[in-house]
C-alpha positions as CSV (number, residue, x, y, z in Angstrom):
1,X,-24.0,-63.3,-40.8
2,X,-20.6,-62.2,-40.6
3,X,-21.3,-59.5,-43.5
4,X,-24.1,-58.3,-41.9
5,X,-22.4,-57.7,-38.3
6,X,-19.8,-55.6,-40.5
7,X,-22.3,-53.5,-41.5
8,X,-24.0,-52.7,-38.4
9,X,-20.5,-52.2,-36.9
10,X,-19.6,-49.5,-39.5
11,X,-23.1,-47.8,-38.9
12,X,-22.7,-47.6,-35.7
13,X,-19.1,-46.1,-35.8
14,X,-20.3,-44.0,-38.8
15,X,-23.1,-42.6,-36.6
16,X,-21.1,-42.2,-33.7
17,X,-18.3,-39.8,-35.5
18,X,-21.5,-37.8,-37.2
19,X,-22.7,-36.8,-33.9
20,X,-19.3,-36.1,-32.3
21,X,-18.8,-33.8,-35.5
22,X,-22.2,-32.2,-34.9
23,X,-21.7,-31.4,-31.3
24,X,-17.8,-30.4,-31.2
25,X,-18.7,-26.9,-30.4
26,X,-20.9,-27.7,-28.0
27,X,-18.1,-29.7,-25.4
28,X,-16.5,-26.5,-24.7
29,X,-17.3,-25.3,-21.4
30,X,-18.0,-22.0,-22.9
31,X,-20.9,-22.0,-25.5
32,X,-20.9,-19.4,-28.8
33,X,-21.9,-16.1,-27.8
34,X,-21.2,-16.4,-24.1
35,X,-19.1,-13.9,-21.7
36,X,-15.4,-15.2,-21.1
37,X,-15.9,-14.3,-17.5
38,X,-18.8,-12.6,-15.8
39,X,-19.6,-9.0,-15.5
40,X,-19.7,-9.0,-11.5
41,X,-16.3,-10.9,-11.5
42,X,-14.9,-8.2,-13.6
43,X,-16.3,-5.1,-11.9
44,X,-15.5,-6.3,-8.4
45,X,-11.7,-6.8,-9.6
46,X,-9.3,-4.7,-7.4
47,X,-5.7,-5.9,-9.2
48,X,-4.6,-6.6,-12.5
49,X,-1.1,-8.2,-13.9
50,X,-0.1,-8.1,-17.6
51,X,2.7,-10.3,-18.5
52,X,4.1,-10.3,-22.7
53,X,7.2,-11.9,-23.6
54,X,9.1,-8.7,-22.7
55,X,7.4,-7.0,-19.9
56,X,5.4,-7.3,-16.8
57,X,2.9,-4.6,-14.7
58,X,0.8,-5.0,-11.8
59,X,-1.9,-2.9,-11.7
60,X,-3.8,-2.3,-8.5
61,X,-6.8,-0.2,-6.8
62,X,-5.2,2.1,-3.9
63,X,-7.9,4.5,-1.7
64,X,-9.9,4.1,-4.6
65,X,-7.7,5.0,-7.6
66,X,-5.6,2.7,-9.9
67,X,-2.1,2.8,-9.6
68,X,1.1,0.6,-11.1
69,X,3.2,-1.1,-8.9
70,X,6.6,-1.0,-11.4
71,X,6.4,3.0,-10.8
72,X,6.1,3.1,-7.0
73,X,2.2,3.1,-7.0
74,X,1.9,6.2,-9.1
75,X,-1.4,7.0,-10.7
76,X,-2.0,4.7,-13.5
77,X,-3.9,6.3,-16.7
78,X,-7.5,5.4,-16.2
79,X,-8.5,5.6,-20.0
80,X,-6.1,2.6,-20.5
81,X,-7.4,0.4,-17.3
82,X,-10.6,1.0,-18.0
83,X,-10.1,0.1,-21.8
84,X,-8.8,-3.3,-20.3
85,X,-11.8,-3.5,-17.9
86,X,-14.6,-3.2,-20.9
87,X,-12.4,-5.7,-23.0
88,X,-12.5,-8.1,-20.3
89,X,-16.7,-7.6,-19.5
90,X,-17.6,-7.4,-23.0
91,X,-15.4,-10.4,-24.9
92,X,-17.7,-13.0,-26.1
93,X,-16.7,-16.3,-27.5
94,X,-17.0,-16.1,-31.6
95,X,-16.0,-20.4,-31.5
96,X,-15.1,-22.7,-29.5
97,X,-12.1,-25.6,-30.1
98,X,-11.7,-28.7,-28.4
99,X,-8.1,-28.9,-27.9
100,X,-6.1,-30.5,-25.2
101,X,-3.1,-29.2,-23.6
102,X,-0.7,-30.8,-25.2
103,X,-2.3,-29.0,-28.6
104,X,-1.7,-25.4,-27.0
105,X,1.9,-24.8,-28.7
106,X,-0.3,-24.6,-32.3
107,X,-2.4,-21.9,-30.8
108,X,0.8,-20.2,-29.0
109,X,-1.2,-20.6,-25.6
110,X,1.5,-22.8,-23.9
111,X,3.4,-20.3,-21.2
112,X,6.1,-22.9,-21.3
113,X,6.7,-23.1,-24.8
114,X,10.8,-23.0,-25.2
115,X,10.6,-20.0,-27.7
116,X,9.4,-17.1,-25.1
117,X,8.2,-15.2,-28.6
118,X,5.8,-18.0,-29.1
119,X,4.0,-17.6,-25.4
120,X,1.5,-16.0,-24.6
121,X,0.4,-12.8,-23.3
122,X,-1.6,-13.5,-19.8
123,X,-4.2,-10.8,-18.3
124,X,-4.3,-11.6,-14.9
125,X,-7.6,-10.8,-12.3
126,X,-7.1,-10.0,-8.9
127,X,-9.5,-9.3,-5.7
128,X,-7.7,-8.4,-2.1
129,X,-4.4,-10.0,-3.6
130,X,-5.6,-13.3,-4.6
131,X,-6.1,-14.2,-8.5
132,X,-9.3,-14.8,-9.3
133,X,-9.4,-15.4,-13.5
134,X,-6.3,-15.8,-15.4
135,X,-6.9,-15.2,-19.5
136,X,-4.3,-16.1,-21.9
137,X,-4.0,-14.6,-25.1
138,X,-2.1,-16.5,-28.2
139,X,-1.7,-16.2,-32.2
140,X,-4.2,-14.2,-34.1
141,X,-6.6,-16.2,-36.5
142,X,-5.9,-15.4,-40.1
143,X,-9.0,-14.3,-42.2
144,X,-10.5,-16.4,-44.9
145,X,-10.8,-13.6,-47.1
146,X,-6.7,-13.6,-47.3
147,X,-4.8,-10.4,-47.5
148,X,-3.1,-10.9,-44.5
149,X,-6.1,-9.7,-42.3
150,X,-6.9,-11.4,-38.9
151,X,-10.6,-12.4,-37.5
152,X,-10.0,-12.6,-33.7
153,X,-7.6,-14.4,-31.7
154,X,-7.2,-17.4,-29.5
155,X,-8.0,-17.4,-26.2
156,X,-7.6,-19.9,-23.7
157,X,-9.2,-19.4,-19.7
158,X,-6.7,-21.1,-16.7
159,X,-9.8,-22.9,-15.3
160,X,-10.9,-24.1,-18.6
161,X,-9.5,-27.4,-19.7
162,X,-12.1,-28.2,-22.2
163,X,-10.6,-26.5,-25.3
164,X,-9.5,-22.7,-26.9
165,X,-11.7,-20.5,-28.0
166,X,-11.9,-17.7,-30.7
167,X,-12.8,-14.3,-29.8
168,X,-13.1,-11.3,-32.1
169,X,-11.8,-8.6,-29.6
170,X,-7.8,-9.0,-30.7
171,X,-6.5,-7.4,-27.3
172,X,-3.7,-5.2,-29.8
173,X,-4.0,-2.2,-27.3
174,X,-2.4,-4.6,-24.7
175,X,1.2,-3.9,-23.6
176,X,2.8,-5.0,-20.4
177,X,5.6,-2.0,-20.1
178,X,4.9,-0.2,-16.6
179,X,6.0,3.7,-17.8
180,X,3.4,3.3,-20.6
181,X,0.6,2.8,-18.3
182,X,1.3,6.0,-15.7
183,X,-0.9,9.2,-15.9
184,X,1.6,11.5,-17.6
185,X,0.2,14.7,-16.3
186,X,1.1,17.0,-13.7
187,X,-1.7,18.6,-12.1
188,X,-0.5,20.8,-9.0
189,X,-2.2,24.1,-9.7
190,X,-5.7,22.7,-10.4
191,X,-7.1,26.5,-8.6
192,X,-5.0,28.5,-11.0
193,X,-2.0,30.6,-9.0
194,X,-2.4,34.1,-8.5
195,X,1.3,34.7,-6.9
196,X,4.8,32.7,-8.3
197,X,8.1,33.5,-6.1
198,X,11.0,32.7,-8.9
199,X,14.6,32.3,-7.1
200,X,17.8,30.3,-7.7
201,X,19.9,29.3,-4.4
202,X,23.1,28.5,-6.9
203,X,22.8,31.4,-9.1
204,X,24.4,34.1,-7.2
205,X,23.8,36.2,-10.2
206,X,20.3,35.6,-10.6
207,X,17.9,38.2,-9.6
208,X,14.7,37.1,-7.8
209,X,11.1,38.0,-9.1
210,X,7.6,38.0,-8.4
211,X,4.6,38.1,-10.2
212,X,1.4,37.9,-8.5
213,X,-2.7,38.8,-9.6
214,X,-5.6,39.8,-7.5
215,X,-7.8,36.9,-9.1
216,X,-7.1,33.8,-11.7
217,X,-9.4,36.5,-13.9
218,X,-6.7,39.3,-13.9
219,X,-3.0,39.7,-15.8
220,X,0.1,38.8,-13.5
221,X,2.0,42.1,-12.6
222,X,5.6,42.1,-11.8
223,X,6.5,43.1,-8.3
224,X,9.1,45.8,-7.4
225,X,8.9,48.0,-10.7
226,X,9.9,51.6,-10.9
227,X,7.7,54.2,-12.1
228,X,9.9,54.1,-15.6
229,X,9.2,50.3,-15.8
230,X,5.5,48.1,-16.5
231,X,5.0,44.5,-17.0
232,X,4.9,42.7,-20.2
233,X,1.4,41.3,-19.5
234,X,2.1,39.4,-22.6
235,X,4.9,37.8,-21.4
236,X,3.2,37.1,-17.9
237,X,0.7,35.3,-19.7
238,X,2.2,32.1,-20.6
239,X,2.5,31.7,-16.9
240,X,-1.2,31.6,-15.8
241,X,-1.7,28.5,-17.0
242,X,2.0,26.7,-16.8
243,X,1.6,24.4,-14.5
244,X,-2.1,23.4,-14.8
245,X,-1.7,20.4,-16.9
246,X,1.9,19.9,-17.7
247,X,3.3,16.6,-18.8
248,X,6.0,14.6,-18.1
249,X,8.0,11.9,-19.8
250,X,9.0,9.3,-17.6
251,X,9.3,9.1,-13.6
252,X,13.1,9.1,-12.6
253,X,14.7,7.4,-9.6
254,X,16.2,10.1,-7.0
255,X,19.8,8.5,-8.1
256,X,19.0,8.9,-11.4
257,X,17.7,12.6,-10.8
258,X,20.8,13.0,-8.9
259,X,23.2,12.1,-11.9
260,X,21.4,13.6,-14.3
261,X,21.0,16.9,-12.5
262,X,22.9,20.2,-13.2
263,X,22.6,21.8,-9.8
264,X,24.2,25.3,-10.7
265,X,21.1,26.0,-13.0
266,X,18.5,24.7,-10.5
267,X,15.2,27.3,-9.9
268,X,12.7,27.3,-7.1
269,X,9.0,28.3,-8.1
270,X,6.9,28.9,-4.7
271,X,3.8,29.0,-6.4
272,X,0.2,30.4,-4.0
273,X,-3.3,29.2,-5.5
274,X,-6.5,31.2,-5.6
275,X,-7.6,28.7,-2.4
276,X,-4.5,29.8,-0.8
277,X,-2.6,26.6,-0.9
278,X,1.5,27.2,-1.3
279,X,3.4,24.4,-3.4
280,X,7.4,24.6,-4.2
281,X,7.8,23.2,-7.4
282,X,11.8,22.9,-7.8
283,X,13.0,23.1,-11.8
284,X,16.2,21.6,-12.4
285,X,17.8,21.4,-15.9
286,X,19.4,18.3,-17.2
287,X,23.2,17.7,-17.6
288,X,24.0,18.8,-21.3
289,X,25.1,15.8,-23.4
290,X,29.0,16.0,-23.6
291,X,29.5,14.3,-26.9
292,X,27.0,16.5,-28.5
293,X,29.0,20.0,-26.8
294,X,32.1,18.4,-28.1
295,X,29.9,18.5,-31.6
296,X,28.7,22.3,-31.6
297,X,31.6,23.6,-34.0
298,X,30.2,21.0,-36.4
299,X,27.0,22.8,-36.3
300,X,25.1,26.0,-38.3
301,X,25.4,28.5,-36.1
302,X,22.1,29.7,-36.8
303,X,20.0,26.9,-36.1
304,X,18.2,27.1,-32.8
305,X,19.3,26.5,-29.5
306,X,18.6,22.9,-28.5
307,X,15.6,21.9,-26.1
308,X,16.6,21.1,-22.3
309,X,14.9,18.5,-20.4
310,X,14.4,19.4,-16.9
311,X,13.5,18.0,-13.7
312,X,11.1,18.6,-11.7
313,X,9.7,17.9,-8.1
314,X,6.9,19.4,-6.3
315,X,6.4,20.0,-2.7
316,X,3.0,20.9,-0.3
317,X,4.2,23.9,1.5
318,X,0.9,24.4,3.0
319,X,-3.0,23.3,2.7
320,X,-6.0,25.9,1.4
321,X,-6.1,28.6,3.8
322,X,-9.9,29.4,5.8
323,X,-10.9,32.6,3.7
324,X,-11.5,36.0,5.0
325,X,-15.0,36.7,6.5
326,X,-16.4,39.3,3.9
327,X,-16.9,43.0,5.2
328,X,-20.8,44.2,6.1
329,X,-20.7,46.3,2.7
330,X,-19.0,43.4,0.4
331,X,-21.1,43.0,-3.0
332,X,-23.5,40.2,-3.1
333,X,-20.7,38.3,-5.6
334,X,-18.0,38.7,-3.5
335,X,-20.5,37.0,-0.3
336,X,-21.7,34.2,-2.8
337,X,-17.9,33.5,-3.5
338,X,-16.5,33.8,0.7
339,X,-19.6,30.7,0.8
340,X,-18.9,28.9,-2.3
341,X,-14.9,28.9,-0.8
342,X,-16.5,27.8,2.7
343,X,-18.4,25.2,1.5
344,X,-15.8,23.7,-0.8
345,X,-12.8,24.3,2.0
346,X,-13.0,20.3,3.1
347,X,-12.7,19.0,-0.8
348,X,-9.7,21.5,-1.6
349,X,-7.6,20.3,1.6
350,X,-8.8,16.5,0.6
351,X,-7.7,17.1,-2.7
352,X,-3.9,19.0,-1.9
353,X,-3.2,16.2,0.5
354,X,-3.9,13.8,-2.6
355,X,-1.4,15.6,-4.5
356,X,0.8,15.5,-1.4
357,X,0.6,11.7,-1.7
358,X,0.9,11.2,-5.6
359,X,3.6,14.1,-5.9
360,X,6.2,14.8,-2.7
361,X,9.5,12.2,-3.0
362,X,9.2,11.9,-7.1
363,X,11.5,13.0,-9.5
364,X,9.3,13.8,-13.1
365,X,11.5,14.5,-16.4
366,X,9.5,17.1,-18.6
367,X,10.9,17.8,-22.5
368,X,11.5,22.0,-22.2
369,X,11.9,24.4,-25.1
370,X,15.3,26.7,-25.4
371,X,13.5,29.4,-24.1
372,X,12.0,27.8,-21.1
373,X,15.0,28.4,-19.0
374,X,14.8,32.3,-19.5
375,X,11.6,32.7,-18.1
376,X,12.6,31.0,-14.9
């Protein structure tokens, strides 16, 4: 009798571990093959923070454009939020673990853990300033195949208690530094200038100059030439599109700008669109690096200058102007393009007090070439 109870009791418990084997995967709140969080959560988010070991950024919807907190709300690159925002939708769950908390530290998904290099990165989801799905990200699973390849990583949700899971999306794009995650491009002259003021208020032996075009279509012509003297249309080229889509390297802070500033070589561009709208866009060139001047005796004397950094700021003077009513005789093209500039006369002023808001009160560092500051 005794024998017999023994047996039934190791069936039992032999039965009992079989199914809890079988169904492991299943106890996870998350099943195989399902969404880490749901599509409408992720494309109603307004506000994202990235925290790594190292860094931090808050990322965060302003008038309906992304911007990063760390870099005074600046305009954040787009292609990288929205990189983050189709990583969060389209993640699925490759397997779930049941693991409780106090197995995280194996999986690197305790933010505790007394080793900050063995936390994890968190992915943070925000709506109107409240968090709404926190993801953390810990070690990457090693393949089976060996050679040091990895097949996902573990993942563990903040409102999910029932385990880890493994995903195949490895988040390796992710980084947490704010200046990596600003739009780097400077964009002031979107309708192409057609007259640039040059001057230097420090320089007293500078001499002014103008160049200025009846149309983005036609050369830039020097103003004030004698008879004896033509523009280098050449030359005047490089200038049509200068400012159209330059980039910068890093925002600076104005005491920054201010230290790093050599005032005596400072130029002022007023630059006038084809829409009418007037911008002063101040170039300043950065303080030379004394320990490399002490340096220059050491150097070939025929190698190339070195490149200057500048500095830059850019200023709204004025908005698109209303344009002129076209004469009774005016072509047909030149009516068509008086309505087009009628028509579109809301957008452009819309779009220059946008660069009024993104642009006025920031100092930009740009990487120049030698040659840079002759032409200005």
């Amino acid at each position: 009798l005794i024998l017999w109870i023994l047996a039934i009791g190791a069936g039992v418990l032999f039965l009992n571990n079989k199914k809890t084997l079988e169904d492991a995967s299943s106890e996870t709140k998350l099943e195989t093959g399902s969404s880490l969080f749901k599509g409408s959560l992720v494309d109603t988010i307004d506000g994202l923070k990235i925290e790594t070991s190292e860094d931090s950024v808050s990322l965060k919807k302003a008038e309906g454009k992304w911007v990063v907190g760390e870099q005074q709300d600046f305009p954040a690159n787009l292609n990288s939020v929205t990189r983050v925002i189709e990583a969060l939708r389209d993640t699925k769950v490759a397997q779930g673990v049941i693991a409780s908390d106090e197995y995280y530290d194996r999986f690197n998904l305790d933010p505790e853990a007394e080793d900050t290099t063995e936390r994890p990165e968190v992915i943070t989801l925000m709506i109107e300033g409240k968090e709404s799905g926190k993801l953390y990200l810990g070690k990457s699973r090693e393949s089976t195949g060996g050679g040091g390849s990895t097949a996902g990583r573990f993942v563990r949700l903040a409102d999910d208690d029932s385990g880890v899971y493994i995903v195949q999306q490895d988040f390796g794009f992710l980084g947490a530094n704010p200046e990596n995650w600003i739009n780097k491009v400077l964009s002031p002259l979107e309708e192409g200038s057609i007259k640039m003021e040059v001057s230097a208020p420090n320089d007293a032996n500078f001499k002014p100059w103008t160049i200025s075009r009846k149309s983005v279509l036609d050369d830039f012509l020097i103003e004030g030439l004698s008879e004896k003297e033509e523009t280098k249309t050449n030359e005047t080229a490089t200038l049509k599109n200068g400012f159209a889509r330059a980039t910068f390297i890093t925002l600076l802070t104005e005491e920054d700008a201010k230290k790093r500033s050599d005032e005596k070589g400072i130029r002022e561009l007023k630059a006038t669109d084809s829409a009418g709208s007037t911008f002063l866009i101040t170039i300043i060139p950065e303080k030379k690096d004394e320990k490399k001047e002490d340096d220059k005796d050491k150097k070939d004397e025929t190698a190339a200058p070195p490149a200057i950094n500048f500095i830059l700021t850019v200023k709204v003077l004025d908005g698109p102007t209303k344009p002129e009513t076209p004469t009774a005789d005016a072509s047909v093209q030149d009516k068509a393009v008086y309505q087009q500039r009628v028509e579109n006369l809301a957008e452009l002023s819309a779009s220059v007090n946008r660069m009024r808001e993104t642009y006025e009160g920031r100092y930009f560092l740009e990487i120049g070439r030698a040659s840079c500051r002759e032409r200005v």
